[in-house]
mmCIF file of the N, C-alpha and C atoms, coordinates in Angstrom:
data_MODEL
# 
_entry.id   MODEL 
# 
loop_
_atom_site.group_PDB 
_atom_site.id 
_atom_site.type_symbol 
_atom_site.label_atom_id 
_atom_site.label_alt_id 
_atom_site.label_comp_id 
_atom_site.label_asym_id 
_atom_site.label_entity_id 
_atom_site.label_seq_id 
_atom_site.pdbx_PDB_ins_code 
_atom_site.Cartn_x 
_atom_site.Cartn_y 
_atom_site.Cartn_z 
_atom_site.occupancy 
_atom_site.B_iso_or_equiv 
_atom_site.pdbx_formal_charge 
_atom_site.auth_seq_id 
_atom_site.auth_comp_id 
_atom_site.auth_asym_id 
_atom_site.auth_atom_id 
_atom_site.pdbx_PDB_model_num 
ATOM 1   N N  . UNK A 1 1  ? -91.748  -95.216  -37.409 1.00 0.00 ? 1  UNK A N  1 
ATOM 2   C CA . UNK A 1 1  ? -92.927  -96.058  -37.542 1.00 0.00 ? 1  UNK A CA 1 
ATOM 3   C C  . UNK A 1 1  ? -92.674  -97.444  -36.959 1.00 0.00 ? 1  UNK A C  1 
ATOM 4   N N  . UNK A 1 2  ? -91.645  -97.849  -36.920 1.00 0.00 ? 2  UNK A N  1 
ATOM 5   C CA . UNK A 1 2  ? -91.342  -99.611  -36.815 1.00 0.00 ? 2  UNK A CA 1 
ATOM 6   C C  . UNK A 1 2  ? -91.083  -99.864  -34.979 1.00 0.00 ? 2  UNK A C  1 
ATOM 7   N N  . UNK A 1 3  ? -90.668  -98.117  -34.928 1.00 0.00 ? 3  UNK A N  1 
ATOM 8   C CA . UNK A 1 3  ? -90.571  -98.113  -32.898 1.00 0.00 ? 3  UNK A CA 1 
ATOM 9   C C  . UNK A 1 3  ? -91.748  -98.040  -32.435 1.00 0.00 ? 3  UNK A C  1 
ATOM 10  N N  . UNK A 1 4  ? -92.382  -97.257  -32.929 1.00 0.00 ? 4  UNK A N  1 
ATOM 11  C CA . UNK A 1 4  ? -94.067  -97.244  -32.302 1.00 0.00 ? 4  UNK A CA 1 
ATOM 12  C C  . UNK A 1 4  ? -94.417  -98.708  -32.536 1.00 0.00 ? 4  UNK A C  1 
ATOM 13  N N  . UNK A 1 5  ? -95.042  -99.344  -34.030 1.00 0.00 ? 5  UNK A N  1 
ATOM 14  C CA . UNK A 1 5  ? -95.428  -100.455 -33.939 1.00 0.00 ? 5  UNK A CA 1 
ATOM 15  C C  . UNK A 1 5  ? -94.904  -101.671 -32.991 1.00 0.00 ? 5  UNK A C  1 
ATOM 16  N N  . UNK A 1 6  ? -92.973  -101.166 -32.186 1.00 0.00 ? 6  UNK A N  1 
ATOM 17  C CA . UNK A 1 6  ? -93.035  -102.443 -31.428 1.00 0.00 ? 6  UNK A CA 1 
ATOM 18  C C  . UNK A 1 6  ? -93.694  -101.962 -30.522 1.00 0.00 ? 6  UNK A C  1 
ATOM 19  N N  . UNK A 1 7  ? -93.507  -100.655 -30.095 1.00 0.00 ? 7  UNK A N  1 
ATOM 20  C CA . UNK A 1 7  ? -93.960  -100.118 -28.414 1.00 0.00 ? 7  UNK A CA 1 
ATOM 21  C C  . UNK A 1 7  ? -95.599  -100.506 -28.335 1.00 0.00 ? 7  UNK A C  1 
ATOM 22  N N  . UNK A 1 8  ? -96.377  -100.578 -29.233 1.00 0.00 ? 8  UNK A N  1 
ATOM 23  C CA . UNK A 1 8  ? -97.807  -100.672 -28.836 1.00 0.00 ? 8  UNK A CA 1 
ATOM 24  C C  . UNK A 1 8  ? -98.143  -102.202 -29.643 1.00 0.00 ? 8  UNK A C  1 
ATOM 25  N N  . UNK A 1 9  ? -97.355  -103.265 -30.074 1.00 0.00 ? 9  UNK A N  1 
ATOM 26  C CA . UNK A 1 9  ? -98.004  -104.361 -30.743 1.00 0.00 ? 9  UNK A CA 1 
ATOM 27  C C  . UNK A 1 9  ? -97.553  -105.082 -28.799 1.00 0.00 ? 9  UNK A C  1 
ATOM 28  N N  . UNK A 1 10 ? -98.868  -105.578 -28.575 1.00 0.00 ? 10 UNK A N  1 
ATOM 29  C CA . UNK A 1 10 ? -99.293  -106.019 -27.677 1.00 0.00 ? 10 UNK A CA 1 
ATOM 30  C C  . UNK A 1 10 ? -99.386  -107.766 -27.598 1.00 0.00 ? 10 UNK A C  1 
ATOM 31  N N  . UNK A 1 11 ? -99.640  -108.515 -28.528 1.00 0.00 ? 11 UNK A N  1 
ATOM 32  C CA . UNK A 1 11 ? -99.493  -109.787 -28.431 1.00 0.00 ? 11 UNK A CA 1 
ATOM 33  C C  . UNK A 1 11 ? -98.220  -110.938 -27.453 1.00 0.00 ? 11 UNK A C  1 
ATOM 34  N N  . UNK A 1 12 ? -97.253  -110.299 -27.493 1.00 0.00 ? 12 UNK A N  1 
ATOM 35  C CA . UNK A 1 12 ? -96.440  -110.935 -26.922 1.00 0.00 ? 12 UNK A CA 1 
ATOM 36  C C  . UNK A 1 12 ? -96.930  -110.789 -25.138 1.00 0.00 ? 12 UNK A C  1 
ATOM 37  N N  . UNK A 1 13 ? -96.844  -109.887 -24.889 1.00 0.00 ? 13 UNK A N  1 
ATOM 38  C CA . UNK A 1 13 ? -97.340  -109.691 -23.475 1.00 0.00 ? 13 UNK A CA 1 
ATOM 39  C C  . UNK A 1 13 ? -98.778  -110.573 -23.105 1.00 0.00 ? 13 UNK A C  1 
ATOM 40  N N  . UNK A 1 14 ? -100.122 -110.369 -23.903 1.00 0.00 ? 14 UNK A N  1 
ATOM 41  C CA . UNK A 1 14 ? -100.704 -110.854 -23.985 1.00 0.00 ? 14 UNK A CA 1 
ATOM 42  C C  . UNK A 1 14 ? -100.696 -112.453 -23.429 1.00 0.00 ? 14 UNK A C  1 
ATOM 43  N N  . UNK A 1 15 ? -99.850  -113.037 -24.682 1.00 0.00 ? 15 UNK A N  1 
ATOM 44  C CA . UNK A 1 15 ? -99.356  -114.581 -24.895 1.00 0.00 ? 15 UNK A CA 1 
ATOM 45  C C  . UNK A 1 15 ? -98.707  -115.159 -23.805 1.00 0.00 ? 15 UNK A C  1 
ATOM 46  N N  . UNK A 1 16 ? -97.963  -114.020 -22.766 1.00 0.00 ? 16 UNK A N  1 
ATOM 47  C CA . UNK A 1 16 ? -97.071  -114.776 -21.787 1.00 0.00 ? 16 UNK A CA 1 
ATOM 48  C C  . UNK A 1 16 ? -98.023  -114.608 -20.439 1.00 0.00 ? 16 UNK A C  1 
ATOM 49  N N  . UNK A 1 17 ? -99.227  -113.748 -20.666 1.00 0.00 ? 17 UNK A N  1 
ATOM 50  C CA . UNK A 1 17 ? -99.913  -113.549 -19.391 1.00 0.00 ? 17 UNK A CA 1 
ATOM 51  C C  . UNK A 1 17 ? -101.133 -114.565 -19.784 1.00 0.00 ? 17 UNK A C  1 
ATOM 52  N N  . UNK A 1 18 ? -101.538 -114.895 -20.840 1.00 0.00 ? 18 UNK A N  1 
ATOM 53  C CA . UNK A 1 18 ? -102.485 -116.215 -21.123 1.00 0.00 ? 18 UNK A CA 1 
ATOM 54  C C  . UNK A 1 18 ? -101.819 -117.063 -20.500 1.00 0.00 ? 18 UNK A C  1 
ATOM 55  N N  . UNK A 1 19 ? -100.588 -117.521 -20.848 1.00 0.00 ? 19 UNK A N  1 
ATOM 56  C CA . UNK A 1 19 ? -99.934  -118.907 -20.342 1.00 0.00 ? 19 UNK A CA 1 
ATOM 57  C C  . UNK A 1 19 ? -99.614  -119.097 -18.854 1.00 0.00 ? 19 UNK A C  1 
ATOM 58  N N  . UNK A 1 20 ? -99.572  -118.027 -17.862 1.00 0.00 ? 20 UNK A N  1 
ATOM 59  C CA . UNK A 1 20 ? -99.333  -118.057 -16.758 1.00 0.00 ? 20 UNK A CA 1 
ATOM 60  C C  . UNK A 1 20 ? -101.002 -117.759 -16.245 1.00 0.00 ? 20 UNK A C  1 
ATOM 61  N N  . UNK A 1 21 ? -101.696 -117.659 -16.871 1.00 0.00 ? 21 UNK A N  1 
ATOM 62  C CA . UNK A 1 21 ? -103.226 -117.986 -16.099 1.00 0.00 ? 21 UNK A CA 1 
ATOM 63  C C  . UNK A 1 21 ? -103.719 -119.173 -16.776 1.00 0.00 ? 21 UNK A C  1 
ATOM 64  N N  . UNK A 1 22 ? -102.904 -120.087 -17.477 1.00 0.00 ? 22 UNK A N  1 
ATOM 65  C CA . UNK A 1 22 ? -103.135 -121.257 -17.961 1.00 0.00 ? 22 UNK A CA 1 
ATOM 66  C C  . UNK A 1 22 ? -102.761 -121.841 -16.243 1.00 0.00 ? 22 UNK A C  1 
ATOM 67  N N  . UNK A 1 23 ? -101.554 -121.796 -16.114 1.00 0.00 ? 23 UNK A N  1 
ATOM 68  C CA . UNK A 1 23 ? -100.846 -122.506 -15.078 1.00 0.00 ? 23 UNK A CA 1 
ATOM 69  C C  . UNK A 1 23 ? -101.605 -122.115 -13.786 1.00 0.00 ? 23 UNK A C  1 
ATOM 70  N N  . UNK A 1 24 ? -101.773 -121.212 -13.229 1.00 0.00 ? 24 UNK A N  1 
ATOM 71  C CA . UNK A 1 24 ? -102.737 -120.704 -12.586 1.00 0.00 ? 24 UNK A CA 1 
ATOM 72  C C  . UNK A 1 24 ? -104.119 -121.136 -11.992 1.00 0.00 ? 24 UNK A C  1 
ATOM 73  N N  . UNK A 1 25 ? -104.348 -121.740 -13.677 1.00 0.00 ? 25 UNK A N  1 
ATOM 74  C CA . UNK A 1 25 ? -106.414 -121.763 -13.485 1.00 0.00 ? 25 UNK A CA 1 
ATOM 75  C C  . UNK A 1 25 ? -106.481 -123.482 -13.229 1.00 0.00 ? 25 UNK A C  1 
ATOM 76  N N  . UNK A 1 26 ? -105.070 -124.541 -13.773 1.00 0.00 ? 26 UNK A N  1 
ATOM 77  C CA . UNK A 1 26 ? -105.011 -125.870 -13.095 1.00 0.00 ? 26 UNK A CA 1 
ATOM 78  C C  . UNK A 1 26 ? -105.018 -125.896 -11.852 1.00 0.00 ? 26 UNK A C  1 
ATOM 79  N N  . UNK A 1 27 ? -104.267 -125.105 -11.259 1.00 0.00 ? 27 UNK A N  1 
ATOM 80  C CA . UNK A 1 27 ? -104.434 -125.629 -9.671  1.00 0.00 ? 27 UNK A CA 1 
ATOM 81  C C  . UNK A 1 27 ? -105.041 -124.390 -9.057  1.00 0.00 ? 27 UNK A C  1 
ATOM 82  N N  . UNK A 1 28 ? -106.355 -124.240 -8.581  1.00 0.00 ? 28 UNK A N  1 
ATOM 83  C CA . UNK A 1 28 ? -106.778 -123.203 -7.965  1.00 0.00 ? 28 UNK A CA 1 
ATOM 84  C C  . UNK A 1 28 ? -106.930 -122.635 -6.426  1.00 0.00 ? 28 UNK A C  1 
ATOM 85  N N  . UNK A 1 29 ? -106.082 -123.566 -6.137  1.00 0.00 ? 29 UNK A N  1 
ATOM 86  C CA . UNK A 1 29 ? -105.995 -123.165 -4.664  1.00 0.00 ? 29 UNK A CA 1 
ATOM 87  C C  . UNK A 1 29 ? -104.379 -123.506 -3.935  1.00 0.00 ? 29 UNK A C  1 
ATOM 88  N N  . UNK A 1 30 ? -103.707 -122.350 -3.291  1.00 0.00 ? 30 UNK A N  1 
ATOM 89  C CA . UNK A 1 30 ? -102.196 -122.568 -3.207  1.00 0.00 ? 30 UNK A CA 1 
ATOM 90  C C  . UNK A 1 30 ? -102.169 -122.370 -1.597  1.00 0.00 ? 30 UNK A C  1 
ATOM 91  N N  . UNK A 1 31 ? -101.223 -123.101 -0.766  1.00 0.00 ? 31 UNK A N  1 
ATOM 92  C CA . UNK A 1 31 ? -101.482 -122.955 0.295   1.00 0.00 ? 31 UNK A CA 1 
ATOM 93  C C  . UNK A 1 31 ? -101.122 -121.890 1.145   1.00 0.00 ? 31 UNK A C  1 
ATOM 94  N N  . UNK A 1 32 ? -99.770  -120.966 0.358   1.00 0.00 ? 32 UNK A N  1 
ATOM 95  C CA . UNK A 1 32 ? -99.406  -119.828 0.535   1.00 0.00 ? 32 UNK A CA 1 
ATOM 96  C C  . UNK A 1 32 ? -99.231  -118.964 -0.155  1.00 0.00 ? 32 UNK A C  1 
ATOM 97  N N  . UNK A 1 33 ? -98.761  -117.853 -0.167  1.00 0.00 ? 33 UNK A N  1 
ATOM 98  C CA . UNK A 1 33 ? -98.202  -116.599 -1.030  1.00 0.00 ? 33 UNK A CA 1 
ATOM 99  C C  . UNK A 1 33 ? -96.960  -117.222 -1.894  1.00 0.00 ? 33 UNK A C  1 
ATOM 100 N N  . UNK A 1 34 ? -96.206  -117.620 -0.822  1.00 0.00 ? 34 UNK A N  1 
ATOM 101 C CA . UNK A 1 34 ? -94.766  -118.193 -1.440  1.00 0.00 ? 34 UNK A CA 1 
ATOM 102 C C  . UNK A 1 34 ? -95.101  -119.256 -2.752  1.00 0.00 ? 34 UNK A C  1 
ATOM 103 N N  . UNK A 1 35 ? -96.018  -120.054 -2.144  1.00 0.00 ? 35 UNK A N  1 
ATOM 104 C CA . UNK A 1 35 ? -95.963  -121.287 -3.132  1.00 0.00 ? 35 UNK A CA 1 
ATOM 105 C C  . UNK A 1 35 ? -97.118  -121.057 -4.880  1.00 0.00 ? 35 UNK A C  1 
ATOM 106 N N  . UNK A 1 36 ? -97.504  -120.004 -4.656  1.00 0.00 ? 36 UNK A N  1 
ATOM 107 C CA . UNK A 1 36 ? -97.680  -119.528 -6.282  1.00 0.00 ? 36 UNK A CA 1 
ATOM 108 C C  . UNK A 1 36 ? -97.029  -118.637 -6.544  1.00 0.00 ? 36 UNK A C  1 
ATOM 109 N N  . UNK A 1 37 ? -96.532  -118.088 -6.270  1.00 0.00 ? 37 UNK A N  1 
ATOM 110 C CA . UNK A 1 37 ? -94.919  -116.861 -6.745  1.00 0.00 ? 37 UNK A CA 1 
ATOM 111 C C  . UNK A 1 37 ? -93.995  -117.949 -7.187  1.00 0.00 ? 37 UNK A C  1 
ATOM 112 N N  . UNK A 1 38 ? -93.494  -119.743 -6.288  1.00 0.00 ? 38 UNK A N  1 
ATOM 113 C CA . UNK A 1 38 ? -93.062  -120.328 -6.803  1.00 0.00 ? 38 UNK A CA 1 
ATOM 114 C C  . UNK A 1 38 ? -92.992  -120.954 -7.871  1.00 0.00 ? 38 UNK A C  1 
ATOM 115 N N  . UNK A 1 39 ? -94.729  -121.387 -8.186  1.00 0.00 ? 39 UNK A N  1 
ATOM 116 C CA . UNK A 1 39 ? -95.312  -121.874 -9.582  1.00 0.00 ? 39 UNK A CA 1 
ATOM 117 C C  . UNK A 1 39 ? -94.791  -120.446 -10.641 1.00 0.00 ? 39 UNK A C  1 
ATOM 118 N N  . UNK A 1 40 ? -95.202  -119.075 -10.420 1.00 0.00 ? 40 UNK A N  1 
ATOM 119 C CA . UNK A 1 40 ? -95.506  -118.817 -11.828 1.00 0.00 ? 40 UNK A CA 1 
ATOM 120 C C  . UNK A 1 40 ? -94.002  -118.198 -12.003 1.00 0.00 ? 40 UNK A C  1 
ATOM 121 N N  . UNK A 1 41 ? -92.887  -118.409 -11.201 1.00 0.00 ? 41 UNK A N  1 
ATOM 122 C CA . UNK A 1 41 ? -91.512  -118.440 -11.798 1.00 0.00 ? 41 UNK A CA 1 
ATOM 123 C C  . UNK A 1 41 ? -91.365  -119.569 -12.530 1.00 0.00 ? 41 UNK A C  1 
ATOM 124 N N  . UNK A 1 42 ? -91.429  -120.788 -11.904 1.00 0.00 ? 42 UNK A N  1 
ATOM 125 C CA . UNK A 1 42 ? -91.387  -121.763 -12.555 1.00 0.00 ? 42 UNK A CA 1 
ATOM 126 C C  . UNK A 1 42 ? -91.878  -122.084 -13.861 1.00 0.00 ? 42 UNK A C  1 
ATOM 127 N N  . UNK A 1 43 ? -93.371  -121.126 -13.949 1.00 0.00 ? 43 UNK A N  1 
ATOM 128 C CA . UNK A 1 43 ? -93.806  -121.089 -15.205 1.00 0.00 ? 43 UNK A CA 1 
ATOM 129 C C  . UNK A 1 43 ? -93.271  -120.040 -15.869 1.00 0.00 ? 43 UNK A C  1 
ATOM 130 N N  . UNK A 1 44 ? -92.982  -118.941 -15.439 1.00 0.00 ? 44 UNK A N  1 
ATOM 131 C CA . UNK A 1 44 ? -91.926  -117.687 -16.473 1.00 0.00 ? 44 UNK A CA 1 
ATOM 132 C C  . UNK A 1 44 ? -90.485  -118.839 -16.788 1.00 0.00 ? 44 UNK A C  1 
ATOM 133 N N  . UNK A 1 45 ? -89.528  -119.113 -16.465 1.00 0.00 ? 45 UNK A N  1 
ATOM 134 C CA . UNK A 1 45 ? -88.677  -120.085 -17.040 1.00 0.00 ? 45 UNK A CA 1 
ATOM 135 C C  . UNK A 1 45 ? -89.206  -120.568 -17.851 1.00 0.00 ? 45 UNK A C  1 
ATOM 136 N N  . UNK A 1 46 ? -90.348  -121.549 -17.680 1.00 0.00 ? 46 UNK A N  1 
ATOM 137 C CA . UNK A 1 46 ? -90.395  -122.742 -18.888 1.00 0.00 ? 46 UNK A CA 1 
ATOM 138 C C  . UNK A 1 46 ? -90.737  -121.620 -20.415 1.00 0.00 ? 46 UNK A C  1 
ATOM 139 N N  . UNK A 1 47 ? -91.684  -120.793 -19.969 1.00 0.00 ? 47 UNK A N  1 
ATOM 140 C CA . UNK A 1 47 ? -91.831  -120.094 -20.946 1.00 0.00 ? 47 UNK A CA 1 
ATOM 141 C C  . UNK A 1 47 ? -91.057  -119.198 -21.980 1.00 0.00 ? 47 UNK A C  1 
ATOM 142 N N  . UNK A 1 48 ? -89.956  -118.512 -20.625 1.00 0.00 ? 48 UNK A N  1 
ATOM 143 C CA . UNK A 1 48 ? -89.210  -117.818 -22.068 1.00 0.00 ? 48 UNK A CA 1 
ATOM 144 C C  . UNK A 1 48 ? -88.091  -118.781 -22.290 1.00 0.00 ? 48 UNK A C  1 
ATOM 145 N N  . UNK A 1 49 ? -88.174  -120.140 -22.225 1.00 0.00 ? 49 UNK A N  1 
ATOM 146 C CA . UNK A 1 49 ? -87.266  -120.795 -22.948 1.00 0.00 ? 49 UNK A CA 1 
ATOM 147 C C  . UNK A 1 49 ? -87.433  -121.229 -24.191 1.00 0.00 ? 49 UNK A C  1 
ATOM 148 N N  . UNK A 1 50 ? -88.756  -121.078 -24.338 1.00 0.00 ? 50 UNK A N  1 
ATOM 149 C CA . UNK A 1 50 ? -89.245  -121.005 -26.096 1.00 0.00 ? 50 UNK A CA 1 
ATOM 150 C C  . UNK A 1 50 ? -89.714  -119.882 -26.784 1.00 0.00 ? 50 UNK A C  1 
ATOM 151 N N  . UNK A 1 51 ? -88.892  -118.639 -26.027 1.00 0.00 ? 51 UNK A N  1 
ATOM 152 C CA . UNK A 1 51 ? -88.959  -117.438 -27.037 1.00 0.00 ? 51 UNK A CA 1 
ATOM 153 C C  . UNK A 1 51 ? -87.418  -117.421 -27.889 1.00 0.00 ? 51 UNK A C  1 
ATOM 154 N N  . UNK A 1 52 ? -87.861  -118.314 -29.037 1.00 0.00 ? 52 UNK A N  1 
ATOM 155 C CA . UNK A 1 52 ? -87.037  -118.413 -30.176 1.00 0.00 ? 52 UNK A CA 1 
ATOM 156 C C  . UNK A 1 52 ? -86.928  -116.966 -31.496 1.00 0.00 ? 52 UNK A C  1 
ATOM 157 N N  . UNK A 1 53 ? -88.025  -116.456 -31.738 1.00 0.00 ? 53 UNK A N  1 
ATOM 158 C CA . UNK A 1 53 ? -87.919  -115.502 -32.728 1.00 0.00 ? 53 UNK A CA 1 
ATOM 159 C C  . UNK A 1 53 ? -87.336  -114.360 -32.558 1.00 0.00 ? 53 UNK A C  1 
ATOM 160 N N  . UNK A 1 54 ? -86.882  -113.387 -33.532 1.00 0.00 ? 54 UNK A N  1 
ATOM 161 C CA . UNK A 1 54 ? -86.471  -112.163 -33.365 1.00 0.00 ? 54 UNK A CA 1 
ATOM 162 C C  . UNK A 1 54 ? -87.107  -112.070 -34.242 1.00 0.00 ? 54 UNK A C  1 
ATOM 163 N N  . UNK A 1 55 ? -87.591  -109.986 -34.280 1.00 0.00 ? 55 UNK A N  1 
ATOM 164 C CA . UNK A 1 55 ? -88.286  -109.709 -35.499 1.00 0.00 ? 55 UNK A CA 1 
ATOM 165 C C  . UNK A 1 55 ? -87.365  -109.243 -36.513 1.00 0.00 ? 55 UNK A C  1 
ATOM 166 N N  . UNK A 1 56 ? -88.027  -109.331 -37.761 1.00 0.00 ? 56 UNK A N  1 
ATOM 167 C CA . UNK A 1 56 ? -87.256  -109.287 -38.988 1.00 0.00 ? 56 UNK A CA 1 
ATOM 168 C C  . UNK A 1 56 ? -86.377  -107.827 -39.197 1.00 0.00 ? 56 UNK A C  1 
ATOM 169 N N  . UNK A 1 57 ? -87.359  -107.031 -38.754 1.00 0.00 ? 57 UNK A N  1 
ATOM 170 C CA . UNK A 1 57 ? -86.679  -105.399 -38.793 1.00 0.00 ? 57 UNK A CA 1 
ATOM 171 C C  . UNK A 1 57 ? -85.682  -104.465 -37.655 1.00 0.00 ? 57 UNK A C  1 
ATOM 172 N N  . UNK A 1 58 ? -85.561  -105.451 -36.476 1.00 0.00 ? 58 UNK A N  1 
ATOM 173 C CA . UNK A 1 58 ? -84.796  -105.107 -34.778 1.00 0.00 ? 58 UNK A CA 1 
ATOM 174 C C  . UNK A 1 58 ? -83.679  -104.818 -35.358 1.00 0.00 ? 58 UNK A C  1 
ATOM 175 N N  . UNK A 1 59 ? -82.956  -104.510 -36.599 1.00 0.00 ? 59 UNK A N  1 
ATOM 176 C CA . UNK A 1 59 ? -81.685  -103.771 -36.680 1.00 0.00 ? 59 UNK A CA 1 
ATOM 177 C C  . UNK A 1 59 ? -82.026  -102.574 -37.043 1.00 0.00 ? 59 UNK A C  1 
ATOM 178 N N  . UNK A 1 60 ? -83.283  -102.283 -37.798 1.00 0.00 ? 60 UNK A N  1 
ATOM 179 C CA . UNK A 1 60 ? -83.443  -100.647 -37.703 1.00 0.00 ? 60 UNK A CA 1 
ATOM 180 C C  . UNK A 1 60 ? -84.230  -100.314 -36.618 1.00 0.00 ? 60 UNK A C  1 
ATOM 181 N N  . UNK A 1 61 ? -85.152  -100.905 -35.807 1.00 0.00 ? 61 UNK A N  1 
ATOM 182 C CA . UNK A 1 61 ? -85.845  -100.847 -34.605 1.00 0.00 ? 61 UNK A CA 1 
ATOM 183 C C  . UNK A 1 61 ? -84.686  -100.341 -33.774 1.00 0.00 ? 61 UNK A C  1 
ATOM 184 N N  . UNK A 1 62 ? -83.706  -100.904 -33.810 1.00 0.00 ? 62 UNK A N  1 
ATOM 185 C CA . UNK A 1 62 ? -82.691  -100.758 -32.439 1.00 0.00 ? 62 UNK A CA 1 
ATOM 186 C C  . UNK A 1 62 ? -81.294  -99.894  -32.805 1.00 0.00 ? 62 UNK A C  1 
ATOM 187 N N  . UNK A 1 63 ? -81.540  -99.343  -34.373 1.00 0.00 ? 63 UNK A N  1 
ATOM 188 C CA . UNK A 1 63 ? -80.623  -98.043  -34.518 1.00 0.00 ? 63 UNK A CA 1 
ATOM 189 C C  . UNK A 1 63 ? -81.435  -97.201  -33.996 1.00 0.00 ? 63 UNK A C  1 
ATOM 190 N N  . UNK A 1 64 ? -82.670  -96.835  -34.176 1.00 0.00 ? 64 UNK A N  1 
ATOM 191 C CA . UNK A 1 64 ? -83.656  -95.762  -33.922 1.00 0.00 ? 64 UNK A CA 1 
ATOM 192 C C  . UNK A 1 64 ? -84.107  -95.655  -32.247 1.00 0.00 ? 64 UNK A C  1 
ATOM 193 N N  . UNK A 1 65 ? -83.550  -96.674  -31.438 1.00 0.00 ? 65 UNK A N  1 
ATOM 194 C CA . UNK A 1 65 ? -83.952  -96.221  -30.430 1.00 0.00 ? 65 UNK A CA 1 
ATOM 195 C C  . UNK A 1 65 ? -81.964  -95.793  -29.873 1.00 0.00 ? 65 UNK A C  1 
ATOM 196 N N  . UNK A 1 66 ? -81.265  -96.417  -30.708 1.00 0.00 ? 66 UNK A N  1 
ATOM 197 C CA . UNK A 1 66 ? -80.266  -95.799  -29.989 1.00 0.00 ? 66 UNK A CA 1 
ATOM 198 C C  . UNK A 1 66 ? -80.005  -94.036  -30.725 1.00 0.00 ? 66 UNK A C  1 
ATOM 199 N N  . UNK A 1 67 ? -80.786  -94.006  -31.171 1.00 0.00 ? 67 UNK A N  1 
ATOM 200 C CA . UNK A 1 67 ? -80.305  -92.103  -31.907 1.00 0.00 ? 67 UNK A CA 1 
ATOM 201 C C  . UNK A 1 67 ? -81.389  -91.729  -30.704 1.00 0.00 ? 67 UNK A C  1 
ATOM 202 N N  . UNK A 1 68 ? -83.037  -91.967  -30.297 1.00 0.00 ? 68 UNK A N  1 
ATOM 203 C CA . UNK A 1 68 ? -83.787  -91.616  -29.204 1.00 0.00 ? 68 UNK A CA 1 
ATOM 204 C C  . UNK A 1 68 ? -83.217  -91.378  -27.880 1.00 0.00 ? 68 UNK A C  1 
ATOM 205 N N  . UNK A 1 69 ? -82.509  -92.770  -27.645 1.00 0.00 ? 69 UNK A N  1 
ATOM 206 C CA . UNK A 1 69 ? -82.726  -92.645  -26.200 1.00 0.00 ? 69 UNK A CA 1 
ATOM 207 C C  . UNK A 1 69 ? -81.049  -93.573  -26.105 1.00 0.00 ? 69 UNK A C  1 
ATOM 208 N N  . UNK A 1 70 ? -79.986  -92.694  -26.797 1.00 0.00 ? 70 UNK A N  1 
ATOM 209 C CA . UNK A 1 70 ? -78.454  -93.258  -27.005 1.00 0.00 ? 70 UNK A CA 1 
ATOM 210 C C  . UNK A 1 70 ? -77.914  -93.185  -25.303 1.00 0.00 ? 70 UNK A C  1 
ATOM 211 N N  . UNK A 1 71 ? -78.586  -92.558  -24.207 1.00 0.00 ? 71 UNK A N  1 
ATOM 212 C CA . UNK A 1 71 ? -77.872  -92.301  -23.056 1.00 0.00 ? 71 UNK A CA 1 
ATOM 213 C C  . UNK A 1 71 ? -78.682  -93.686  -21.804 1.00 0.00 ? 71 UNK A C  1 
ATOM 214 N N  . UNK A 1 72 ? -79.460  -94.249  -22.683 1.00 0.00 ? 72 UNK A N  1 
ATOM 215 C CA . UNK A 1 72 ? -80.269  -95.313  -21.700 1.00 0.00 ? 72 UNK A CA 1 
ATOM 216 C C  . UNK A 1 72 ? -79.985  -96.944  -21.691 1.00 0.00 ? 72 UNK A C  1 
ATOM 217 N N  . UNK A 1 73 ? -79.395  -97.062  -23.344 1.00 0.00 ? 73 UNK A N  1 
ATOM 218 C CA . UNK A 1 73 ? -79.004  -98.103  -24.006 1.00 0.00 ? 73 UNK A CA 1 
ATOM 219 C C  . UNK A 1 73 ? -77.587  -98.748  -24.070 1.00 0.00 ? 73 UNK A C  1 
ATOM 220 N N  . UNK A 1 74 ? -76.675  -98.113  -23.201 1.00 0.00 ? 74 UNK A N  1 
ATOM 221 C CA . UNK A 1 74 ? -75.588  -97.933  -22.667 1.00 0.00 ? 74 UNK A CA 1 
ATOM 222 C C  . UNK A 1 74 ? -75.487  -99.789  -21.905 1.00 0.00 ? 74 UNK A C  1 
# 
C-alpha cells in the first residue's frame, strides 16, 4: 500500500513543474533554444536545493521495493 501511494501521489512533480512555468511565464520570450534550456536548469538547481523532506515511512517504502525489484536497486 505505501509503494503504490508513493508511485501515484503526484504533488511533488506537480510542484516542481509549477515552479519552472513560474520561471518561464516571467520572461516570455528567449532568443534561442539554448538560452531557456539554460534558464530552466538554472531553475531545476535552485529548486531541488530546497528539497529538504523525506517521508516518514521510506524505510518500509524502500524495503518493499527492494524484495520487488532487488535486481534494479543495486
Amino acid at each position: 500500500q505505501e509503494v503504490r501511494t508513493l508511485i501515484y501521489t503526484t504533488n511533488a512533480i506537480e510542484n516542481f513543474n509549477r515552479q519552472l512555468r513560474k520561471v518561464t511565464k516571467a520572461k516570455s520570450v528567449f532568443p534561442t533554444d539554448d538560452s531557456l534550456l539554460k534558464m530552466l536548469y538554472l531553475a531545476m538547481i535552485d529548486i531541488t536545493k530546497k528539497w529538504t523532506g523525506r517521508r516518514k515511512d521510506w524505510g518500509q517504502i524502500h524495503s518493499q521495493l527492494e524484495i520487488f525489484f532487488a535486481d534494479r536497486l543495486d
